[in-house]
NUROMI-907951 format. One record per residue (C-alpha): residue number from 1; z, x, y. Coordinates in nm, 2 decimals. Layout:
NUM|Z|X|Y;
...
//
This chain:
1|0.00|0.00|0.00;
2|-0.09|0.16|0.33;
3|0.14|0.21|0.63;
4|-0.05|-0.11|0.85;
5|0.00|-0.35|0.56;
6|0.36|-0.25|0.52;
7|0.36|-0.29|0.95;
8|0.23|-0.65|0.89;
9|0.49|-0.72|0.62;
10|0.77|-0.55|0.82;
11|0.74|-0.81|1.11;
12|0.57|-1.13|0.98;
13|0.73|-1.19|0.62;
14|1.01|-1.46|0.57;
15|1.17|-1.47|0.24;
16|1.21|-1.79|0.04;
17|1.58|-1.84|-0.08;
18|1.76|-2.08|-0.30;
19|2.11|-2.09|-0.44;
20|2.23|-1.92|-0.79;
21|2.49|-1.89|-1.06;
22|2.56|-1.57|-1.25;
23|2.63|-1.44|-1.62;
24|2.79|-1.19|-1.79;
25|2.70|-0.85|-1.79;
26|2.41|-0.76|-1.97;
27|2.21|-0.43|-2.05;
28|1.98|-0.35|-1.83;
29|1.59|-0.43|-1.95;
30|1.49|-0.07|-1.99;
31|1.83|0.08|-2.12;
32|1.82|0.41|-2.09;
33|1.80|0.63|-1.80;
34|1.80|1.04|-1.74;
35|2.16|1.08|-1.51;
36|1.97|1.25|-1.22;
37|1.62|1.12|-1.21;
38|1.59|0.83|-0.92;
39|1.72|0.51|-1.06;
40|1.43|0.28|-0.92;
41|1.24|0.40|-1.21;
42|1.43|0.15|-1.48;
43|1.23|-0.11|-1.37;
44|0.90|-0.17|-1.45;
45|0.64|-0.18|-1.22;
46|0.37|-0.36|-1.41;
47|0.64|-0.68|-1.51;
48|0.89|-0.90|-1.31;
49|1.20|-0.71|-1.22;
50|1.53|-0.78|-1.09;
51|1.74|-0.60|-0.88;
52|2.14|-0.51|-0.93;
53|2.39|-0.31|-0.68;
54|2.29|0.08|-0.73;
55|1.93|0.02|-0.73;
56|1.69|0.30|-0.54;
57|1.52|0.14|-0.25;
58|1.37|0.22|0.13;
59|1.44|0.10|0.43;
60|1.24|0.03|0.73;
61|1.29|-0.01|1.10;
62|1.10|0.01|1.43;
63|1.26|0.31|1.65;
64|1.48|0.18|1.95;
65|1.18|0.17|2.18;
66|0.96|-0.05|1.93;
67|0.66|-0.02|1.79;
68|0.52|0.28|1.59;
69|0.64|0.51|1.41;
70|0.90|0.35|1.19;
71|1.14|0.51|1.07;
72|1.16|0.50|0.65;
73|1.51|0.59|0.47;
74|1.59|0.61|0.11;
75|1.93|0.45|0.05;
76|2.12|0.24|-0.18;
77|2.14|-0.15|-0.23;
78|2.52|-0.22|-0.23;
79|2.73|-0.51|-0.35;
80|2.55|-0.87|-0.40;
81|2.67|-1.05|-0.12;
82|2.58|-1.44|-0.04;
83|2.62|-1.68|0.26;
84|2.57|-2.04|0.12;
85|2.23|-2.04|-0.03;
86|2.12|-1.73|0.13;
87|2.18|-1.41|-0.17;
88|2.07|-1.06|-0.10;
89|2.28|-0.72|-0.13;
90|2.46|-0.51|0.16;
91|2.28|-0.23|0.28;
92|2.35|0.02|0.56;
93|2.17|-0.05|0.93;
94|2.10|0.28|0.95;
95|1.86|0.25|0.60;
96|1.72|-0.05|0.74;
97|1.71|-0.32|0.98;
98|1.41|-0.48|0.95;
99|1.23|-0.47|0.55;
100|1.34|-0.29|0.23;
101|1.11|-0.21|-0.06;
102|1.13|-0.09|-0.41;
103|0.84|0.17|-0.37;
104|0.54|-0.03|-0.25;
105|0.68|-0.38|-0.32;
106|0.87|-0.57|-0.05;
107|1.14|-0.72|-0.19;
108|1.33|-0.89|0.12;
109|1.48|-0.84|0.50;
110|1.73|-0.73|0.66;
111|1.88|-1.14|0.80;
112|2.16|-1.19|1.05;
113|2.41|-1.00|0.91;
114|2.44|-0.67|1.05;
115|2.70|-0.48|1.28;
116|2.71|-0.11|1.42;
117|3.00|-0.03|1.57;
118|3.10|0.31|1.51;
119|3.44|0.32|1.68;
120|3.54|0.02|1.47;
121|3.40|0.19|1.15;
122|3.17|-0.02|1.10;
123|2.79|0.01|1.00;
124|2.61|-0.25|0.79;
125|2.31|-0.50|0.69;
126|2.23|-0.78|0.46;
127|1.92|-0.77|0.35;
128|1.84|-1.13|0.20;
129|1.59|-1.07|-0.12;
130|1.30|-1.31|-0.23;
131|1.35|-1.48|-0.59;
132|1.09|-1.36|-0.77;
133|1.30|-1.01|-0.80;
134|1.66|-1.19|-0.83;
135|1.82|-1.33|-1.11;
136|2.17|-1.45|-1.20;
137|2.22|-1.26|-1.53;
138|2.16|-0.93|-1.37;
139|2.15|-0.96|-0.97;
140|2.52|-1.07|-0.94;
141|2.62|-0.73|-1.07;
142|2.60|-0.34|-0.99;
143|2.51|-0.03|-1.19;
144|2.74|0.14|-1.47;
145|2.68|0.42|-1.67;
146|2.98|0.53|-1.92;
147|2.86|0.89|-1.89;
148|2.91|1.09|-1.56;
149|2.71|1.40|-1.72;
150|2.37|1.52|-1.48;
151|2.09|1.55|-1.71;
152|2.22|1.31|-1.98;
153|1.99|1.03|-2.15;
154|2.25|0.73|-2.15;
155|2.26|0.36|-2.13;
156|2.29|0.15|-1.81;
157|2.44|-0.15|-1.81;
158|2.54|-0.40|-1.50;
159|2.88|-0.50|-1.47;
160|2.98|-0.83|-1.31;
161|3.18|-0.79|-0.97;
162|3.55|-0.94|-0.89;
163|3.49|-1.18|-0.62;
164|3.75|-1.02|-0.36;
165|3.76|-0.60|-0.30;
166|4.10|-0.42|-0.26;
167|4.17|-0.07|-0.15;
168|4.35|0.13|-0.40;
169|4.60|0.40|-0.25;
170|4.55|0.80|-0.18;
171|4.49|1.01|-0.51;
172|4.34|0.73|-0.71;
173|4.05|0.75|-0.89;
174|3.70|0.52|-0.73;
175|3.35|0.54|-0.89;
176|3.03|0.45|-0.71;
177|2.63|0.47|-0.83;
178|2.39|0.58|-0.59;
179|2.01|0.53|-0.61;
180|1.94|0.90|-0.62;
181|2.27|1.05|-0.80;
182|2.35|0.80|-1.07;
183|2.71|0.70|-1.12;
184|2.97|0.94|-0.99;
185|3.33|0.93|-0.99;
186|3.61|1.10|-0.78;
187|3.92|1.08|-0.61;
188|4.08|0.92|-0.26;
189|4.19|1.24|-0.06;
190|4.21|1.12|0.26;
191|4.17|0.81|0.50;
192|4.17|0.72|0.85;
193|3.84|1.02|0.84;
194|3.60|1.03|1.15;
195|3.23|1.14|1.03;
196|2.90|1.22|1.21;
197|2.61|0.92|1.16;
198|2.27|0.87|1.28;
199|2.23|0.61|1.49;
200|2.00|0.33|1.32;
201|1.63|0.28|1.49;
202|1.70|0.65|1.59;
203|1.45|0.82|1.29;
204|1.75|1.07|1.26;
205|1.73|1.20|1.60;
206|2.02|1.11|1.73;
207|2.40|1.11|1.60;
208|2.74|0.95|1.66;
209|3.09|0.95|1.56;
210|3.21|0.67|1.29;
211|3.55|0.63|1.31;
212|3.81|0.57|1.00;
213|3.65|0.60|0.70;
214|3.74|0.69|0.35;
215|3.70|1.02|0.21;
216|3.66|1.04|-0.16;
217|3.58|1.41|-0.38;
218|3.30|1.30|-0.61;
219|3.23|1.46|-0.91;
220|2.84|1.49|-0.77;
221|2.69|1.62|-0.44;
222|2.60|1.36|-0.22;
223|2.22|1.29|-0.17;
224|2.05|1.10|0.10;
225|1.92|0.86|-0.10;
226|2.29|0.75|-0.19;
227|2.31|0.57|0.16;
228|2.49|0.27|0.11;
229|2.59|0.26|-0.26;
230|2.82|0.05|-0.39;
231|3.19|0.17|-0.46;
232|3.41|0.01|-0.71;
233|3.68|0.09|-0.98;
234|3.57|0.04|-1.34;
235|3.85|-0.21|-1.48;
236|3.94|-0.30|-1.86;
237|3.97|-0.65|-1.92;
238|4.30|-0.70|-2.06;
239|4.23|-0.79|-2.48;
240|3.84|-0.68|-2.45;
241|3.59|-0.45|-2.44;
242|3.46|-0.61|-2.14;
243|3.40|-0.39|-1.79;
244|3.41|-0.52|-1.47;
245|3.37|-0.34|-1.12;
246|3.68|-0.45|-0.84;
247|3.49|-0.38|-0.54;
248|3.62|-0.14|-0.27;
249|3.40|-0.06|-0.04;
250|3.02|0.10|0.06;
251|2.88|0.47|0.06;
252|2.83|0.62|0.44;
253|2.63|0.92|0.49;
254|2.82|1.20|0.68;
255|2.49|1.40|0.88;
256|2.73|1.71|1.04;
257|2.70|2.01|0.85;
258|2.97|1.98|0.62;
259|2.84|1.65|0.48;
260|2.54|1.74|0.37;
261|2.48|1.87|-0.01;
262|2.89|1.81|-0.06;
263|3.06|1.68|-0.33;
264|3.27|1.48|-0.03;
265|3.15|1.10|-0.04;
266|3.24|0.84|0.21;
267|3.32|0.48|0.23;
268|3.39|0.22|0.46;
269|3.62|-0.03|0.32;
270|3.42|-0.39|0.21;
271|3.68|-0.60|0.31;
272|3.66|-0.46|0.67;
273|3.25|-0.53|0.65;
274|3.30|-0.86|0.48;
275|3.52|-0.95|0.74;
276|3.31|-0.87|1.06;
277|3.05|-1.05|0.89;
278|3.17|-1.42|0.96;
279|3.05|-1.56|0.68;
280|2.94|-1.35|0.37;
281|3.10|-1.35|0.07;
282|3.06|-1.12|-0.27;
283|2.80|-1.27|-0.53;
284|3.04|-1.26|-0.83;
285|2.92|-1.56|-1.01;
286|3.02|-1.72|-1.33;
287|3.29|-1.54|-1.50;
288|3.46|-1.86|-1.69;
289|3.40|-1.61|-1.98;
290|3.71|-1.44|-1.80;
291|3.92|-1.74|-1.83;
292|4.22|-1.74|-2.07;
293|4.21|-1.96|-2.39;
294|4.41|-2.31|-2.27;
295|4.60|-2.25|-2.64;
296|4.84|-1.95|-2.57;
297|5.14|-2.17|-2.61;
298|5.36|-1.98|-2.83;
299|5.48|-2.30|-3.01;
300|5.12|-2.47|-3.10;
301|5.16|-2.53|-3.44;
302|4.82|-2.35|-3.56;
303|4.89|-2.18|-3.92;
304|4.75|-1.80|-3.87;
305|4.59|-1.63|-4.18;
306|4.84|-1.50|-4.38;
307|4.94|-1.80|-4.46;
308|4.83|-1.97|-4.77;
309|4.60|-2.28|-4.69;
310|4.83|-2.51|-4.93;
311|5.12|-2.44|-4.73;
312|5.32|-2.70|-4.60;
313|5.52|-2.68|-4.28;
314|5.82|-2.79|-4.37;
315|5.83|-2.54|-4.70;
316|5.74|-2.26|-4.49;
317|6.06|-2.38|-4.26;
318|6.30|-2.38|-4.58;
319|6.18|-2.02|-4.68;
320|6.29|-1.90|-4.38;
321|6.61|-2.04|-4.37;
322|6.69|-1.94|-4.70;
323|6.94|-1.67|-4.69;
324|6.96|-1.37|-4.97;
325|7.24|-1.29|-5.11;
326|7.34|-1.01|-4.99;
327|7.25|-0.80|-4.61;
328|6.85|-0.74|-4.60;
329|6.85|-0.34|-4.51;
330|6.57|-0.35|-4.24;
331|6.32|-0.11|-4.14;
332|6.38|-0.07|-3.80;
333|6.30|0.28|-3.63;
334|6.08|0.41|-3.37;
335|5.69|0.33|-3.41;
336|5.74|0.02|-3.62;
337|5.56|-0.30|-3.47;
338|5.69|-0.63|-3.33;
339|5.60|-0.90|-3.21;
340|5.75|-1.09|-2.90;
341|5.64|-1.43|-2.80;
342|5.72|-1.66|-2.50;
343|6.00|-1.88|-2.70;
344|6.07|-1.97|-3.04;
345|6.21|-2.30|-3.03;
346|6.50|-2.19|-3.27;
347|6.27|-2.06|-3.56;
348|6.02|-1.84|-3.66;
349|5.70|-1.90|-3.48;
350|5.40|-2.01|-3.68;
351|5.11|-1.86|-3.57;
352|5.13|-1.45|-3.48;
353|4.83|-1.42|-3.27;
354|5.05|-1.63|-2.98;
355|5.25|-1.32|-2.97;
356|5.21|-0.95|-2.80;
357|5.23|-0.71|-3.07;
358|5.42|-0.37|-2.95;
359|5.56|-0.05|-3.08;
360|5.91|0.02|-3.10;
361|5.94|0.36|-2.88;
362|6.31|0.58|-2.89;
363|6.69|0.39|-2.99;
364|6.88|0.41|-2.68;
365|7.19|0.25|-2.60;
366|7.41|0.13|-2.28;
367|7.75|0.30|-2.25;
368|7.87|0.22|-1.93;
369|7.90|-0.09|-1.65;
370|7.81|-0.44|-1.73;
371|7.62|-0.61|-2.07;
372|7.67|-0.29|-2.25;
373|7.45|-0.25|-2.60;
374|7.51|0.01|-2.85;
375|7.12|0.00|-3.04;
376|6.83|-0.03|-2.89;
377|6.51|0.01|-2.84;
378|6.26|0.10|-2.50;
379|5.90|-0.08|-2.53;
380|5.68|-0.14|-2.22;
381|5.66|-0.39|-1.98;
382|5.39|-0.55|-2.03;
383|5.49|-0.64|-2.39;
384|5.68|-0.94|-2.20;
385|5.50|-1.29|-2.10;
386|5.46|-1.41|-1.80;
387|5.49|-1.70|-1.64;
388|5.21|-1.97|-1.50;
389|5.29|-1.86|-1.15;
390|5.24|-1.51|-1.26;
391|5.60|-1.33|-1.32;
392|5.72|-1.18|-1.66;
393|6.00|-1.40|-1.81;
394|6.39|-1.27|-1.82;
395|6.34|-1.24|-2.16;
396|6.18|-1.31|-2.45;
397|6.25|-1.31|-2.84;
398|6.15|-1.04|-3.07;
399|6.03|-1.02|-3.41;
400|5.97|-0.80|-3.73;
401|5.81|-0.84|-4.07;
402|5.84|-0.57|-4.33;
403|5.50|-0.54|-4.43;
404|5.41|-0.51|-4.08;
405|5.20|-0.81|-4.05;
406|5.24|-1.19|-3.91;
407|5.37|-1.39|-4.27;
408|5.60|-1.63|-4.11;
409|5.85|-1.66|-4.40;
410|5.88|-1.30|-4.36;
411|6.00|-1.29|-4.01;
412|6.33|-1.16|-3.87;
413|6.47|-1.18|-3.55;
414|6.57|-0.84|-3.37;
415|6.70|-0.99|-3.08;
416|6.53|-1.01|-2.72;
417|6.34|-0.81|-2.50;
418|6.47|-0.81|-2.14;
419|6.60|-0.61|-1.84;
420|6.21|-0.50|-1.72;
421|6.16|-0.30|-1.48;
422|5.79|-0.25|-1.34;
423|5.72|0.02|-1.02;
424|5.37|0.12|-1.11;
425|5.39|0.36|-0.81;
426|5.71|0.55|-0.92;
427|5.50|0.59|-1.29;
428|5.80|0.31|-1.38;
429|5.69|0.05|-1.64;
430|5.97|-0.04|-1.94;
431|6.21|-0.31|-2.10;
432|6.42|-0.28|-2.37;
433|6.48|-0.46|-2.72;
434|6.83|-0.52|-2.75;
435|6.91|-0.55|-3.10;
436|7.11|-0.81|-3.32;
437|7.43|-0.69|-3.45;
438|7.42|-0.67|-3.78;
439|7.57|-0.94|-4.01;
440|7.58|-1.12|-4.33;
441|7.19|-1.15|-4.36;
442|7.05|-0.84|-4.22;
443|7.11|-0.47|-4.12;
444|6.89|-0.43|-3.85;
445|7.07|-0.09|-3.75;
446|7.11|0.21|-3.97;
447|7.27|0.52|-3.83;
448|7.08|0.72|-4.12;
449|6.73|0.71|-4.01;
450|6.74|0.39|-3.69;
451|6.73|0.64|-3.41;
452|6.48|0.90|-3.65;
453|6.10|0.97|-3.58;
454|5.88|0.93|-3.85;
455|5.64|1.20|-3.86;
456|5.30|1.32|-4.06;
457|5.33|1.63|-4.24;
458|5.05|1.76|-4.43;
459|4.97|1.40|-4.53;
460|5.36|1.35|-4.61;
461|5.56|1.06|-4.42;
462|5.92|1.20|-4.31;
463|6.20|1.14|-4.11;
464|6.27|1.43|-3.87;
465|6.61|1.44|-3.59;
466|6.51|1.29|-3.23;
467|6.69|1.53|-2.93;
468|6.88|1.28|-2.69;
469|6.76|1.52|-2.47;
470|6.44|1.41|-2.32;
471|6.15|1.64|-2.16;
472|6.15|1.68|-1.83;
473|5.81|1.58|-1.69;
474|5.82|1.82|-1.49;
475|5.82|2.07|-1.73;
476|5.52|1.98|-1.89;
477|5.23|2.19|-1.88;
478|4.85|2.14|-1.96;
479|4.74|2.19|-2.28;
480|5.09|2.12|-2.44;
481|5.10|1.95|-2.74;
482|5.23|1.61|-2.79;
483|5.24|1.36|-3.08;
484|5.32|1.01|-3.14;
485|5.34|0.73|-3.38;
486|5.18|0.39|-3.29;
487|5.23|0.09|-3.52;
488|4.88|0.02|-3.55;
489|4.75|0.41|-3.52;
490|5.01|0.57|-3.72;
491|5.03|0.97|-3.62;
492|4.84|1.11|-3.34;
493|4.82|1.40|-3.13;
494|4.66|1.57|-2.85;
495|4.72|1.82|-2.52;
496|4.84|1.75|-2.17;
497|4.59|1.75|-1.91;
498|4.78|1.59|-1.67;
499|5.13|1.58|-1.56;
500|5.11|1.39|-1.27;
501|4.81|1.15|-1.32;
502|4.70|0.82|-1.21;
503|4.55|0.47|-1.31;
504|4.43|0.13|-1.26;
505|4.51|-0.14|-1.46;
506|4.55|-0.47|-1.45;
507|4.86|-0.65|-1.40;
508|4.97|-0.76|-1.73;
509|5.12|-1.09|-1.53;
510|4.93|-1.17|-1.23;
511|4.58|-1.14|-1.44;
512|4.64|-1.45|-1.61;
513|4.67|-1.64|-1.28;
514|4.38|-1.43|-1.10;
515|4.14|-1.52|-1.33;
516|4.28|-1.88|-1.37;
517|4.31|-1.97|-1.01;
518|4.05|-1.74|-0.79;
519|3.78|-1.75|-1.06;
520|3.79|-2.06|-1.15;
521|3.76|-2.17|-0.76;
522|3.51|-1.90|-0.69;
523|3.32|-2.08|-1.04;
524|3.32|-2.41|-0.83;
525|3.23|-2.29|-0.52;
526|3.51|-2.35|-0.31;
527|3.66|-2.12|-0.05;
528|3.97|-1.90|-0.17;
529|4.27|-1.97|-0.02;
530|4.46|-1.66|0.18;
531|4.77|-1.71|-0.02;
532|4.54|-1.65|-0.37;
533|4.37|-1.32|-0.22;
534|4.62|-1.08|-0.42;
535|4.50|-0.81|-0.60;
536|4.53|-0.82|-0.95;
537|4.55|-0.47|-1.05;
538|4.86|-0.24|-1.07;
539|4.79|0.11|-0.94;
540|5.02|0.35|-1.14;
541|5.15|0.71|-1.06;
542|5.35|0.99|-1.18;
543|5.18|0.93|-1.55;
544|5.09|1.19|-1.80;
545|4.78|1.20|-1.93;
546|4.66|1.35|-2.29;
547|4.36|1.42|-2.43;
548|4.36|1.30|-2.76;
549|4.25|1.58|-3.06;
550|3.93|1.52|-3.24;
551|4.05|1.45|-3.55;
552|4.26|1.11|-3.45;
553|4.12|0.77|-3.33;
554|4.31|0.52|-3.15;
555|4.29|0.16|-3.37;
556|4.22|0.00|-2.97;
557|4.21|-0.43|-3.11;
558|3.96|-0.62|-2.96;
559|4.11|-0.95|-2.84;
560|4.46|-0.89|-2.89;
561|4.75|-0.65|-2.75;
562|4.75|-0.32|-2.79;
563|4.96|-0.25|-3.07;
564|5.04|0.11|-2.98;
565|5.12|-0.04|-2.62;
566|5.54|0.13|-2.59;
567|5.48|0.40|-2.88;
568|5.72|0.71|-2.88;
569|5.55|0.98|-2.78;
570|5.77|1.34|-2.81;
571|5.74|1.70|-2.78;
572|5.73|1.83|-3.19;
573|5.92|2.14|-3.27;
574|5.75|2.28|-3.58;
575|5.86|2.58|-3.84;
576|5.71|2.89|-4.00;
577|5.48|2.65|-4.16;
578|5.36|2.45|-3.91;
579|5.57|2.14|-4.03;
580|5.76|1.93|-3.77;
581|6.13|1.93|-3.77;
582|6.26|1.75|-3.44;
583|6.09|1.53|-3.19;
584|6.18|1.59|-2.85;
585|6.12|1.27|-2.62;
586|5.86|1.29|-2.38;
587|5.72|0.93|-2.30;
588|5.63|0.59|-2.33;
589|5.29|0.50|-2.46;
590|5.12|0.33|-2.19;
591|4.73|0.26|-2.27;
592|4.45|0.42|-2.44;
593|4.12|0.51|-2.25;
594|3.77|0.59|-2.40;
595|3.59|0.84|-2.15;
596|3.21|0.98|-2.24;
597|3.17|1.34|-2.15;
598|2.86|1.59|-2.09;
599|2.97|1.86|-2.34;
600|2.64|2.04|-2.38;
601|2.42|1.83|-2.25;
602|2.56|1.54|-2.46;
603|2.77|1.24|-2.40;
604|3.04|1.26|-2.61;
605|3.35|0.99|-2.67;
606|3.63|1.11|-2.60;
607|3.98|0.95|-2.62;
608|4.26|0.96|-2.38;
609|4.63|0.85|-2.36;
610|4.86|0.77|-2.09;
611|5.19|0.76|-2.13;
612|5.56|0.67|-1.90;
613|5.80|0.95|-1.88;
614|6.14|0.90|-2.03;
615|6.27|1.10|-1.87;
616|6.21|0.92|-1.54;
617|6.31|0.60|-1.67;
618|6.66|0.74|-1.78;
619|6.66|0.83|-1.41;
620|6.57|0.54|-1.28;
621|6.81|0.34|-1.50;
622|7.14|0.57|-1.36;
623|7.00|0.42|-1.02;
624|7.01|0.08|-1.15;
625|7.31|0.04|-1.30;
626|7.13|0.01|-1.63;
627|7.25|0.36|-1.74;
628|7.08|0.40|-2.05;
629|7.09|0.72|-2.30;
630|6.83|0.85|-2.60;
631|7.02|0.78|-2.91;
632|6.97|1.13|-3.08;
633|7.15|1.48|-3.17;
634|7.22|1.77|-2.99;
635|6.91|1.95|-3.09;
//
């Protein structure tokens, strides 16, 4: 197409719009892409195609004193953004403020959306697209790649997009795909940052100061043709495999001579732009696939599958009230699994799947001050329910079978979970199972092998001492091994990477109502009230972070809890033979993460383990009266 036609288009086309619903994520048409190569090229020229946020495009606008020559920018389509029945994607004013193309083919322009006002840190567009090039299974979306390697042949997918962004604090981890560098990730190290721009209409030519924007240390150098890419944080849906990007904010280019060919990315935040722009709103679509099932109701009477089919109720009922003879020895230690559900009702629960499975992590006990316990045992937080208004109960029951899985007739009650304490930025995040005392019908506590760690050696299950000492975090140091046993992964290891790391996750409580309240509005159409626009994602601290060895693999559930989620993890002390002999407390478990890594010009899976530091919660419990101790020995 020569430069008169694209003139004639420029100033004379209108685009055509009508009103949409989106999908889920989907792959992307042509799946795989070189990391590197310009990302305009997935779609294919000779068919239809459809655009996401992260696509490759180029701006156009008349200079400031009209007329020829126009100035042409390569840049980034951002987030898909929609007011009423006009969709389209943000884009920055200084790519474009009049047409945008996907090489020769026009595929909208810029509408009434757009603001420049450097001193408020604020430079944007919203370029309205025609429909032949948008669709709701892909367009409400933006780029993801698993793999942040250079050269690396890997899949794109498009993720769907929360309908309200948040900022996450300094340090944290944002990721962002730019039409000429692919998806990149990095950290927050600074905000509040004043850049150098060009001024739009300008060709380059002439320069300005933004004011307070976001600086972020990418793991890629910037590129020009980045302009205006989307930035997000990748979030796990709680009990799937599902991705989904919480939007934060849009990629600015920094023109002094620092900026350019830097691994230092910019942002200005896109709640600041969506609010200048008096009316547009994020194109998240239909996520009812997000919704929670309406039967969670821990007493439905639903009878799970380890129950025999012929089964009646009320026989089931009478097994478990039948009492033996004489006290049931119970296998209670750390790593074993339980279950804890919203209530019982005064018996067993039926059905297991209405209940969080955890892991039993170290015995500890309560010595001093008010409701004092003797055994013990700490789990984390988000083991607890929560309630419809989106707080975790003051308590709720606990349960154990001896074969480790949901047979009703089998089930024993430990006691309650309760006394939570959650401070996702002090790297805080427990409660504790207070156990039963023991009585006529079960010992639940045995001062043999209660407060032990089981432990793999050389394909041999053991018993070994726990210190009641526990590891400072602070004297932890990268590559330090760690182990752990998880109820549903059994023995694991790995090394430290990071002593002091951070994540987003989201908020095992205020989830549920997020995606029952704002997405179920945003489904219908109606306008989110201010007293629903909370963020629903926890932005931890102070964790530390493990790579996991090669030769383990995390059994991460699809559709249900984490089973691991509270695991012990300790410092092992081995002898002459490599065998372990102690366990030394170190942490928590608190999630599993699946990272693909360029080693050698491959993406390889590579799993990752977060865990709380006990010793920080022992801490934290002196300062609130909880005052709990490690039941161990003096190792």
């Amino acid at each position: 197409m020569n430069n008169l036609l694209k003139i004639f288009l420029i100033f004379n086309l209108i685009p055509s719009l009508t009103s949409s619903v989106n999908n889920f994520s989907v792959p992307l048409p042509e799946t795989e892409l070189t990391m590197g190569q310009n990302s305009s090229e997935i779609v294919k020229r000779e068919e239809v195609f459809f655009l996401s946020g992260g696509l490759s495009v180029i701006g156009y606008s008349p200079t400031s004193k009209g007329g020829l020559p126009l100035c042409e920018v390569p840049c980034t389509i951002s987030f898909p953004v929609q007011f009423r029945d006009n969709k389209g994607f943000l884009i920055s004013y200084d790519c474009a403020t009049t047409s945008v193309f996907v090489d020769d083919i026009l595929i909208g322009k810029v509408s009434n959306f757009y603001n420049f006002k450097p001193e408020l840190g604020l430079e944007y567009a919203f370029v309205s697209v025609y429909d032949e090039y948008w669709t709701d299974l892909t367009s409400k979306s933006v780029l993801h790649s698993d793999c942040e390697g250079n050269s690396v042949v890997m899949p794109l997918v498009s993720i769907p997009v929360l309908p309200i962004p948040n900022q996450p604090p300094l340090n944290f981890e944002v990721c962002a795909f730019g039409g000429e560098s692919g998806f990149v990730c990095g950290e927050i190290v600074d905000f509040g940052v004043t850049i150098t721009v060009n001024v739009p209409k300008t060709c380059g030519d002439k320069t300005t100061q933004l004011f307070d924007v976001t600086k972020v240390l990418m793991n890629k150098v910037y590129s020009e043709g980045d302009l205006g890419a989307p930035v997000y944080i990748p979030l796990s849906v709680p009990n799937s495999k599902q991705t989904i990007a919480s939007p934060v904010g849009q990629v600015v280019g920094d023109r002094s001579g620092t900026g350019q060919k830097s691994r230092f990315w910019y942002y200005i935040p896109l709640d600041r732009i969506l609010a200048d722009s008096g009316g547009l709103k994020i194109a998240s679509g239909d996520l009812s696939y997000l919704l929670p099932p309406n039967n969670t109701d821990s007493g439905s009477v639903s009878v799970s599958d380890d129950l025999t089919k012929e089964s009646n109720v009320s026989d089931i009922n009478n097994l478990v009230r039948r009492q033996p003879p004489q006290p049931q020895a119970v296998d209670v230690h750390a790593g074993k699994r339980m279950w804890i559900f919203k209530s019982n009702h005064g018996e067993a629960p039926i059905d297991g799947n209405n209940g969080k499975k955890c892991t039993f992590g170290f015995a500890v006990r309560k010595v001093r001050g008010r409701n004092r316990f003797d055994h013990g045992f700490l789990t984390l937080s988000g083991c607890m329910h929560g309630t419809i208004m989106g707080f975790p109960y003051n308590g709720n029951p606990a349960y154990y079978t001896p074969n480790q899985n949901w047979v009703q007739q089998e089930a024993i009650q430990l006691g309650a979970i309760g006394s939570l304490v959650h401070e996702p930025a002090n790297g805080i995040s427990y409660t504790i199972l207070r156990l039963l005392p023991n009585n006529e019908q079960y010992t639940l506590w045995d001062d043999q092998v209660s407060a032990d760690m089981i432990v793999d050696n050389a394909g041999e299950l053991e018993f070994v001492a726990v210190s009641r000492q526990p590891q400072p975090q602070t004297w932890l140091y990268e590559n330090q091994e760690l182990c752990w046993w998880g109820s549903s992964s059994g023995h694991m290891c790995g090394t430290v990477v990071d002593t002091s790391a951070t994540r987003v996750k989201a908020n095992p409580w205020r989830w549920n109502i997020y995606v029952d309240a704002v997405l179920r509005l945003t489904i219908e159409g109606v306008q989110i009230p201010y007293y629903l626009r909370f963020d629903p994602k926890d932005y931890f601290q102070s964790l530390i972070k493990v790579r996991v060895d090669e030769n383990y693999r995390p059994h991460a559930e699809e559709g249900h809890h984490q089973s691991d989620s509270g695991a012990p993890v300790y410092l092992p002390s081995h002898n002459r033979l490599g065998l372990i002999t102690a366990a030394r407390p170190v942490g928590i478990l608190f999630d599993y993460v699946l990272k693909f890594e360029n080693i050698n010009d491959m993406c390889v899976p590579v799993w990752y383990m977060y865990c709380l530091s006990v010793d920080r919660i022992l801490i934290n419990s002196r300062i609130t009266a909880d005052d709990l101790e490690i039941i161990g020995e003096n190792i």
